[in-house]
Each structure stands twice: as C-alpha cells, then as structure tokens.
ROLO-471903 format. One line per field, with one value per residue (C-alpha): residue number from 1; residue in three letters; x, y, z. Coordinates in nm, 2 decimals. Example, Ala and Ser with C-alpha at 12.3 -4.5 7.8 and 13.67 -1.06 7.14 Angstrom:
// ROLO-471903
rogu [1,2];
doza [ALA,SER];
east [1.23,1.37];
north [-0.45,-0.11];
up [0.78,0.71];
// end
This chain:
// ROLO-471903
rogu [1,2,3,4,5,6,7,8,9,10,11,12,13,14,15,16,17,18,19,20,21,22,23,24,25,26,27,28,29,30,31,32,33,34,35,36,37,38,39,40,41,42,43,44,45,46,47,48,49,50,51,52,53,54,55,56,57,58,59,60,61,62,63,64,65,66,67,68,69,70,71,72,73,74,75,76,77,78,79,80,81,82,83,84,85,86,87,88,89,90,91,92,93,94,95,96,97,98,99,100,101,102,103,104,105,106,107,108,109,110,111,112,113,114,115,116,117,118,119,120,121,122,123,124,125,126,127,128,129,130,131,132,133,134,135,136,137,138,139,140,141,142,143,144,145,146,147,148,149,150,151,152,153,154,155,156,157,158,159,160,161,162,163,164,165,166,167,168,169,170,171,172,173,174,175,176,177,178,179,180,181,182,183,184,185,186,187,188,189,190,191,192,193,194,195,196,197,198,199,200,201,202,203,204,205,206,207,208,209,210,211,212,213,214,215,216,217,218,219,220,221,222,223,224,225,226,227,228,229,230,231,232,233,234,235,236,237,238,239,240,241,242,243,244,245,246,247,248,249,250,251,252,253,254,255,256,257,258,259,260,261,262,263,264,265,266,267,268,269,270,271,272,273,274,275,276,277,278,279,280,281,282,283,284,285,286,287,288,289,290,291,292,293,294,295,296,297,298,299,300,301,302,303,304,305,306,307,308,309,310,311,312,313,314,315,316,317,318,319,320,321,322,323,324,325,326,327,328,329,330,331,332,333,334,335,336,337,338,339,340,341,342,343,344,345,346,347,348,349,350,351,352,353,354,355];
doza [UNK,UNK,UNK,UNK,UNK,UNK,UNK,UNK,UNK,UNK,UNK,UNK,UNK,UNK,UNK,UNK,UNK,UNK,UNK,UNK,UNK,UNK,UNK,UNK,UNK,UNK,UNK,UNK,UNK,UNK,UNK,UNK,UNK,UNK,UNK,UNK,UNK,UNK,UNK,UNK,UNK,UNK,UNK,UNK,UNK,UNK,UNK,UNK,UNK,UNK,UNK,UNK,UNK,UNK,UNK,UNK,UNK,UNK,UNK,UNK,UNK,UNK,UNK,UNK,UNK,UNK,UNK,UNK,UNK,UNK,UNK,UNK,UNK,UNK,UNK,UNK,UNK,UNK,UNK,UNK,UNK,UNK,UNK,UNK,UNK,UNK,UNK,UNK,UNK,UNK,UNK,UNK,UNK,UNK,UNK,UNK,UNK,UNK,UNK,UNK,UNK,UNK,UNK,UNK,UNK,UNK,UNK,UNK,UNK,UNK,UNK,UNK,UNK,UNK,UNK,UNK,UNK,UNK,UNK,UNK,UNK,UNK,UNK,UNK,UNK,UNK,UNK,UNK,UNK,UNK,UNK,UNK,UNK,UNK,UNK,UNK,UNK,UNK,UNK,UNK,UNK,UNK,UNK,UNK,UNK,UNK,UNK,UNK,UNK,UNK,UNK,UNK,UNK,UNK,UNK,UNK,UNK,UNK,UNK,UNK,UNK,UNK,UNK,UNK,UNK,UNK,UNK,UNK,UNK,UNK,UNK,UNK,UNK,UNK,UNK,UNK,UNK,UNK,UNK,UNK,UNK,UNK,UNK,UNK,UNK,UNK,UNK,UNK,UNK,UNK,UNK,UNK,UNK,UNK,UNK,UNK,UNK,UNK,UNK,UNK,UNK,UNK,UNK,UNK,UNK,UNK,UNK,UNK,UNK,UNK,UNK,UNK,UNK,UNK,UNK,UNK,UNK,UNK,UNK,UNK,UNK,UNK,UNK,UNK,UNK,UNK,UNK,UNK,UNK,UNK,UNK,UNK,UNK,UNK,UNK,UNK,UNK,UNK,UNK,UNK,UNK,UNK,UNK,UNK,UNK,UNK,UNK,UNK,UNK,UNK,UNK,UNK,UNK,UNK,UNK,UNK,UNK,UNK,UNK,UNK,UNK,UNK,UNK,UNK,UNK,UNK,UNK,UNK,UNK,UNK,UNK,UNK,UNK,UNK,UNK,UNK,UNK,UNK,UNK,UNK,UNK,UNK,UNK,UNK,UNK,UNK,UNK,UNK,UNK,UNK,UNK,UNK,UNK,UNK,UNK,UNK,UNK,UNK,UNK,UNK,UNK,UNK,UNK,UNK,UNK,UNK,UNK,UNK,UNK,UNK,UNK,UNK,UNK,UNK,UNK,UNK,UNK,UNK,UNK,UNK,UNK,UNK,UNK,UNK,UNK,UNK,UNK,UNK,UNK,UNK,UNK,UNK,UNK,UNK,UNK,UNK,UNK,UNK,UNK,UNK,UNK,UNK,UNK,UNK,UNK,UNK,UNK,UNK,UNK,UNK,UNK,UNK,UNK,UNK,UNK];
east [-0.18,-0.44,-0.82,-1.09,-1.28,-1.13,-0.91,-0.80,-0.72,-0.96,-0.68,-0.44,-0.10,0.13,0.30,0.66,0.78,1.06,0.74,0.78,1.14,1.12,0.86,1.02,1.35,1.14,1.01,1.33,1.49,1.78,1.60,1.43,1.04,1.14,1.33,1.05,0.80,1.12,1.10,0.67,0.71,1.01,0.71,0.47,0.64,0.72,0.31,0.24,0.49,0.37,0.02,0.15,0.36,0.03,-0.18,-0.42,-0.57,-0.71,-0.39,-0.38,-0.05,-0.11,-0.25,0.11,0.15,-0.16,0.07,0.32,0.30,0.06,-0.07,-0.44,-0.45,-0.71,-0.82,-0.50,-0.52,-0.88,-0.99,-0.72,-0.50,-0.80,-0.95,-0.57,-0.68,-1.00,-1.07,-1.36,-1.16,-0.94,-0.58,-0.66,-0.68,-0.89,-0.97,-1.26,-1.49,-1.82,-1.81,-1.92,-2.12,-1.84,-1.54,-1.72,-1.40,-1.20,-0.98,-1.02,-0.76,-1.11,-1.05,-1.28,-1.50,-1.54,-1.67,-1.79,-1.67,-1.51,-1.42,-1.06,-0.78,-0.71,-0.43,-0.57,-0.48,-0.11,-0.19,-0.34,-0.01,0.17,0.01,-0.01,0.36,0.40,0.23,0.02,-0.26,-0.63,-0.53,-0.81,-0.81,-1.04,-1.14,-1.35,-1.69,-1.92,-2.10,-1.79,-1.65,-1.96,-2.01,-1.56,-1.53,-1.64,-1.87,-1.84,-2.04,-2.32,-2.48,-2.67,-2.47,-2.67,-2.58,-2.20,-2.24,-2.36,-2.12,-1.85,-1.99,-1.98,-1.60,-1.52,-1.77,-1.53,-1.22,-1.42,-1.48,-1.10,-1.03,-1.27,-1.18,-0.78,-0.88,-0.92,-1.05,-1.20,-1.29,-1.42,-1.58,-1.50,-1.82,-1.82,-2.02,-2.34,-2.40,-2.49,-2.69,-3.04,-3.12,-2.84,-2.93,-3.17,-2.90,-2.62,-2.72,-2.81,-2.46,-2.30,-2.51,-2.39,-2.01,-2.06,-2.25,-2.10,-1.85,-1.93,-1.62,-1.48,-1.66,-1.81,-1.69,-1.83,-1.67,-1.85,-1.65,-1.60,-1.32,-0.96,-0.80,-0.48,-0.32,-0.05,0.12,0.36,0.11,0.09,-0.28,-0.59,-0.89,-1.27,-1.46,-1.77,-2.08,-2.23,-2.49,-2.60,-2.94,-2.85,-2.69,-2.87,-3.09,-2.71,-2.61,-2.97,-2.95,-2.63,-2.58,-2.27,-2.11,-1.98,-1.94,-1.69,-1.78,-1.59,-1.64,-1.36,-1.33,-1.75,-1.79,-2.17,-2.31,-2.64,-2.58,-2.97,-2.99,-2.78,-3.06,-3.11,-2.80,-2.86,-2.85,-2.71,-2.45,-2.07,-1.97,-1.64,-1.60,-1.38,-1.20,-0.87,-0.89,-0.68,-0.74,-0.55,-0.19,-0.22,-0.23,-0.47,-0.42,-0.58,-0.88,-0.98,-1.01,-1.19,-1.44,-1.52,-1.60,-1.83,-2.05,-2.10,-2.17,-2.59,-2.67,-2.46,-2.29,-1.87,-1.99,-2.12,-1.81,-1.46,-1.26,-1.03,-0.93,-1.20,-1.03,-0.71,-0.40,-0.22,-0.13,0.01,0.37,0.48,0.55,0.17,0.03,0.20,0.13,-0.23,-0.29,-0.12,-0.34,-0.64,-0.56,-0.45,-0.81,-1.01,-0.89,-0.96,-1.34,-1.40,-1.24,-1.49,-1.77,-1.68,-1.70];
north [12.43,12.59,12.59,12.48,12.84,13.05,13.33,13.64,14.00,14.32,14.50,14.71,14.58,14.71,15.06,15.07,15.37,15.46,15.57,15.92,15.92,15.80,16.04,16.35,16.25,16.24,16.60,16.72,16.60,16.38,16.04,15.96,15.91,15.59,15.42,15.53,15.33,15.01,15.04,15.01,14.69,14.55,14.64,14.47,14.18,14.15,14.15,13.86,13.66,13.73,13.66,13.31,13.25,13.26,13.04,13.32,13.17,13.48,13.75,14.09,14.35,14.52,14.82,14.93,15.13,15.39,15.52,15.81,15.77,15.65,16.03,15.99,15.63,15.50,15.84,15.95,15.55,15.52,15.85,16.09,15.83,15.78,16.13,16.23,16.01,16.10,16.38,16.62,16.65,16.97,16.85,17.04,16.86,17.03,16.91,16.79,16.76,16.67,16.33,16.07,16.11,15.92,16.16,16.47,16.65,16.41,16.61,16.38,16.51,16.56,16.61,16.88,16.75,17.08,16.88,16.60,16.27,16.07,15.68,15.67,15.40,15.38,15.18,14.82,14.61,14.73,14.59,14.29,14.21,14.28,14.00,13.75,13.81,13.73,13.45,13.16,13.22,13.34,13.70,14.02,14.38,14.64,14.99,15.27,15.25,15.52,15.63,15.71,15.96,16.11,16.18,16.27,16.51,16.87,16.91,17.18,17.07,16.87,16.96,16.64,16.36,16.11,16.25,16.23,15.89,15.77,15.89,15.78,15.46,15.49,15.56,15.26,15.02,15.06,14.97,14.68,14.58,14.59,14.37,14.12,14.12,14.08,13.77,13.89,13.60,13.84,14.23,14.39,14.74,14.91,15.10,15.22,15.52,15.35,15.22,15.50,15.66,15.46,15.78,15.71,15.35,15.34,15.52,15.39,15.01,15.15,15.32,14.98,14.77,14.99,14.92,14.54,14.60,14.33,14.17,13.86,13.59,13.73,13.72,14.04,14.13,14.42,14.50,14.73,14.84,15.10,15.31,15.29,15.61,15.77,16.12,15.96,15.68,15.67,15.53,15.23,15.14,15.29,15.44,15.32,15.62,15.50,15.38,15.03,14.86,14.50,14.56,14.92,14.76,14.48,14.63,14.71,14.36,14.20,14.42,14.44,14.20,14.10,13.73,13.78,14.04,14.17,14.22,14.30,14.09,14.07,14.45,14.51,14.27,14.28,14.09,14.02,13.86,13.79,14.03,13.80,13.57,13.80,13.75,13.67,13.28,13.33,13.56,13.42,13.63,13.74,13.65,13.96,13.75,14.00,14.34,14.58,14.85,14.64,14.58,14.28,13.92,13.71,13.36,13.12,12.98,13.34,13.40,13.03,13.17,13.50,13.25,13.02,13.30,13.33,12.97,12.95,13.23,13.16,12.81,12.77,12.60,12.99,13.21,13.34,13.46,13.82,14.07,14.35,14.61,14.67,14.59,14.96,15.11,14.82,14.69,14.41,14.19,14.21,14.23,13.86,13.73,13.84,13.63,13.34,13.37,13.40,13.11,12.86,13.02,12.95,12.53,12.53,12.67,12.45,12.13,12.21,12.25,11.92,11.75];
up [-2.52,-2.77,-2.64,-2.85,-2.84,-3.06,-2.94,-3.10,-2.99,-3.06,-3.26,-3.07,-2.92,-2.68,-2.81,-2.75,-2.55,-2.79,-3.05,-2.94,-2.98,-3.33,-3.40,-3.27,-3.47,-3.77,-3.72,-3.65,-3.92,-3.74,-3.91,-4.22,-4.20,-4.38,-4.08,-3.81,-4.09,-4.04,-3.68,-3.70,-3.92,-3.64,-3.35,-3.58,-3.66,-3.29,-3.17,-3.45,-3.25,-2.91,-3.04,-3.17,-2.88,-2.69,-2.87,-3.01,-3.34,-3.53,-3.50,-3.60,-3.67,-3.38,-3.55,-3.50,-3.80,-3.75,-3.45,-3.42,-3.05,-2.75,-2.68,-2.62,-2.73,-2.98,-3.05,-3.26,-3.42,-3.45,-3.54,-3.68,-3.86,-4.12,-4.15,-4.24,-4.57,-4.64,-4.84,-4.67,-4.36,-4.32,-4.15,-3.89,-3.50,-3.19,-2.84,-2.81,-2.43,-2.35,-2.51,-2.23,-1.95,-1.76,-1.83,-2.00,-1.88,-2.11,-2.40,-2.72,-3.02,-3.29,-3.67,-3.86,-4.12,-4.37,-4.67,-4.86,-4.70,-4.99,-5.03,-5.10,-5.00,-4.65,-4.61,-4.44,-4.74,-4.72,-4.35,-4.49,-4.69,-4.42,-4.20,-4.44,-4.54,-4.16,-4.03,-4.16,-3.92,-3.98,-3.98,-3.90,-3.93,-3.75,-3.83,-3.63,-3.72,-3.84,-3.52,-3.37,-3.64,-3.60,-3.27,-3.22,-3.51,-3.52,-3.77,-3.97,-4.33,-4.24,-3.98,-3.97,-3.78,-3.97,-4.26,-4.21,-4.07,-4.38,-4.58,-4.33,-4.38,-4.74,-4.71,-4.48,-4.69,-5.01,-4.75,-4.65,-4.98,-5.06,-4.77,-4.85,-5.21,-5.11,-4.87,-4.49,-4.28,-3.98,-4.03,-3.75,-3.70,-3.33,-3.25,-2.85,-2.81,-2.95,-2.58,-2.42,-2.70,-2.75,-2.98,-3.21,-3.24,-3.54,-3.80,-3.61,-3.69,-4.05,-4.08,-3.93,-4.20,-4.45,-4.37,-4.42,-4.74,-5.03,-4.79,-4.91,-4.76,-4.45,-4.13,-4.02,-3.64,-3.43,-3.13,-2.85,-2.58,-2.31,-2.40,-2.37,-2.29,-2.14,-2.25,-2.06,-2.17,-1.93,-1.72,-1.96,-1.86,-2.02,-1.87,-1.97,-2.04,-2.19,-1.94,-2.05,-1.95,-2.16,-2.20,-2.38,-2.63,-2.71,-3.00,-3.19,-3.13,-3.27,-3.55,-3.71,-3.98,-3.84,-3.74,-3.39,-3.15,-2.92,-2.58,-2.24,-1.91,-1.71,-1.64,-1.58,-1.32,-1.43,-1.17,-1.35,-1.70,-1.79,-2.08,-2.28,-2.31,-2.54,-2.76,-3.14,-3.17,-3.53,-3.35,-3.20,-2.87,-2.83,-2.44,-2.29,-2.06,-1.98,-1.82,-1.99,-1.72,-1.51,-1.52,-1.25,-1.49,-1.47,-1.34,-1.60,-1.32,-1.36,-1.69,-1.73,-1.47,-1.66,-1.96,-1.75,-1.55,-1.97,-2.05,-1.90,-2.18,-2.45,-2.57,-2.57,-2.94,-3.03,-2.84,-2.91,-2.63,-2.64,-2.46,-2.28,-2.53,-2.71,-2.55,-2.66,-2.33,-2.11,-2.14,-2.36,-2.09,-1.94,-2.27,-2.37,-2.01,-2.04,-2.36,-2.28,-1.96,-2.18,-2.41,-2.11,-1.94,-2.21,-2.25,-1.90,-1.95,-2.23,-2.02,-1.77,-1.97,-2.16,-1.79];
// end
C-alpha cells in the first residue's frame, strides 16, 4: 500500500554485525579486501530491497559501502570515510570531546586537517551507479555537510573554521556537481551541529549554499538532526547527542537554497510545534515519523499521528515522510518493520487528511 506523501530514508541502513569480522579478516590477511568490497555490495543490494519491500519511493544504498564496521557510527561514515580521500587531511585519527553540550564527554574518532582542503573524487557516483544498476526507483545520495567537518576535525592549518568550511564546501560542491551531472534525482547534505550554534549560522548557511552551487536538476535535500551515536554497536540502537530546539534552527532552514528539509518528530516529542509557522513555503518537510533511538516499532496509527500534529503548519501537499535519522545501528528486522510502519503510517495520515 504506497501513501501519497513521499517516503524515503535519510541515508544510513542497518550495518550487519559480521562487518567487523570481514574487516579484521582483511587486516589480517586471511581475505582479500576485494571480497569484504563483495560482501558491502550483497548488504547493499539487500537494503534497496527492504526499502522496496516497504513502499519507500526515493531509496538510497544504504551508505553501506563508507563502512568497515559500526564503531562510533556516522562518525567513521560521515566524517573519516571522506577525509581518507581528500587531500589536506593527514591519515591520521584522534578522539575527539567536547563536541555537544549534551554528551561533551562523548569520544568522536576526528581526522586532522594539516593542509589545503582539495576537491578531488569522492566516490558517490560509483554509489550512484551502483543504485541505478539496482533498482528503477528515484534513487538519492547524502554526504556530511561543511559545518560538521569543521567543527569534528582538529584543525591544524587554518585556524579559522570558516575558513576550512569553505573550502570543505568547495570540495563537496565539485562531488555535487558530479552527481547532478551523472543524473541523481535527490542529494542531500547532513548538517547536525548547526542547531546548537546560532554563532555559526551566518557562514554555516554560506558554506551550505556553497555546496549546492550549479546543481542545477536534482533536488537539493538538507537534513538537520540530532545525532546518532553508539561506540557500541552491539547495542544496535544509537544515542542523540545533539540538543535541538525548532526555533534555533529556523534561520538555516529559511536560508539555505535547498528544496526540502529533513527533520526529526517522532523521537522529540516537541510538544509545542508553533515555530514551524515559520517553515519556508517554497520549502518540502521531510516529516521524521520513526524513532531510531528506539528499537520498539511503531504501529502505523502512530506514525500517522506524528505526521498530523505536523499537518496545522505545514500542508501533506508540501511534506515527505522518513525516518528521525539514519537507520545504521538497529537490526535489520526493526529497521524493515520501521519503514513499512512509516509507509502504511503515512497513507493513513494522508487518508485522514483527505476526510
């Protein structure tokens, strides 16, 4: 049963637990580096097929292949699987604390930028084959946004976050370019910390601006969240690490020349919503309708009533509905139960609405 509002994920699907495995076999030399890539594009191929299964419209590989392992989350995927590519970072990886406000006491694995950030290829349009070689769906890919490299890595050159954030952004602005180019219906930027930094906001919605810059056919995404950490992932459910509150982050979302936005619900449980009055009416919301902090499923009536607490401030015509977050740390089994919750959810919302 598909629902009339559009549904897609944020990026991230479950990681398999025998990642680590694989990975230690390669550095030990008992497996070719080549079969642990086989086993990624079996785990990829796998999350397009769940993401069908379910209904969701607008599908994504799962971001499968930017992992060695679920250590730390989207830190090692988000973060170090780029600046691995890029020249001006050294290949050296340090802990990092003192991040968020929330967790300051949180270890994040941070890259060291020691020169000249420099656009090179990163790897999304070998993604972008990948997905269209794979399903005849709309198809997205997402990548960490500026802000965030600047505020994760130690700096060690600039001395100027700006500074590195605009070259960052020049570096992710030529990937962007390539995906457009190559045909990508959705590209999204994931940009967290700008929530809780009104300081930042100015040159962090310049450096965001700059990403998008000549992306002329796909639509632009930006998805703000809250952080989805675990050094664990064992535990197979991810922390939220980064405080939010709407009206913070208003000023990013009215001034990023972007075509819809990525927001959690479920997991907030804001109980006061009026700041979206002032969402962008040339802007789609992506409704956050599954909480993937929580391993409990959803029951669709729940997910359709995160989507209508939503509905007095912004139109089902102008929304999407996803995920809070990425869907990296839960099992496979939740992760495929949540989204089919979320579609089924979301036909019920708009059945209502319709009413």
């Amino acid at each position: 049963m598909a629902s009339s509002l559009t549904a897609t994920v944020v990026g991230s699907y479950t990681v398999p637990d025998w990642y680590p495995a694989l990975r230690a076999a390669v550095l030990a030399g008992t497996l070719p580096s080549q079969a642990f890539h086989d086993a990624k594009a079996i785990a990829a191929r796998a999350a397009i097929k769940d993401q069908e299964m379910a209904g969701v419209d607008i599908i994504s590989d799962g971001e499968l292949f930017r992992r060695d392992d679920n250590y730390f989350g989207p830190p090692n995927a988000m973060i170090n699987y780029f600046a691995a590519k890029i020249p001006g970072f050294s290949r050296e990886i340090r802990p990092k604390t003192g991040v968020t406000p929330v967790a300051p006491e949180a270890s994040l694995p941070a890259p060291v930028v020691v020169g000249n950030l420099e656009p090179v290829p990163l790897g999304l349009v070998d993604e972008l084959r990948f997905l269209r070689a794979t399903t005849q769906r709309p198809v997205k890919i997402a990548m960490t946004g500026p802000h965030m490299f600047a505020r994760v890595v130690w700096d060690e050159h600039y001395g100027d976050q700006e500074a590195l954030a605009m070259d960052m952004a020049a570096v992710v602005n030529a990937e962007l370019r390539r995906l457009d180019e190559a045909g990508c219906d959705v590209i999204q930027l994931d940009e967290p910390i700008l929530w809780f930094l009104p300081q930042d906001q100015v040159w962090g919605i310049r450096a965001i601006n700059a990403c998008f810059a000549g992306v002329k056919h796909a639509k632009k995404a930006l998805h703000v969240c809250q952080g989805n950490y675990n050094p664990d992932p064992a535990a197979h459910i991810g922390i939220r690490i980064f405080p939010s509150e709407f009206a913070a982050i208003l000023p990013v979302i009215q001034e990023s020349n972007v075509d819809v936005v990525l927001m959690a619900f479920a997991s907030l449980k804001v109980a006061d919503l009026t700041p979206l009055r002032g969402f962008p009416s040339d802007k789609m919301l992506g409704v956050g309708a599954v909480d993937v902090q929580n391993p409990q499923v959803e029951t669709p009536e729940q997910v359709a009533q995160v989507i209508e607490r939503v509905v007095p401030f912004v139109s089902p015509e102008r929304m999407w509905v996803n995920p809070d977050c990425g869907l990296n740390h839960l099992r496979r089994e939740v992760a495929f139960d949540k989204l089919r919750a979320m579609v089924v959810g979301a036909h019920l919302a708009q059945q209502q609405y319709k009413q």
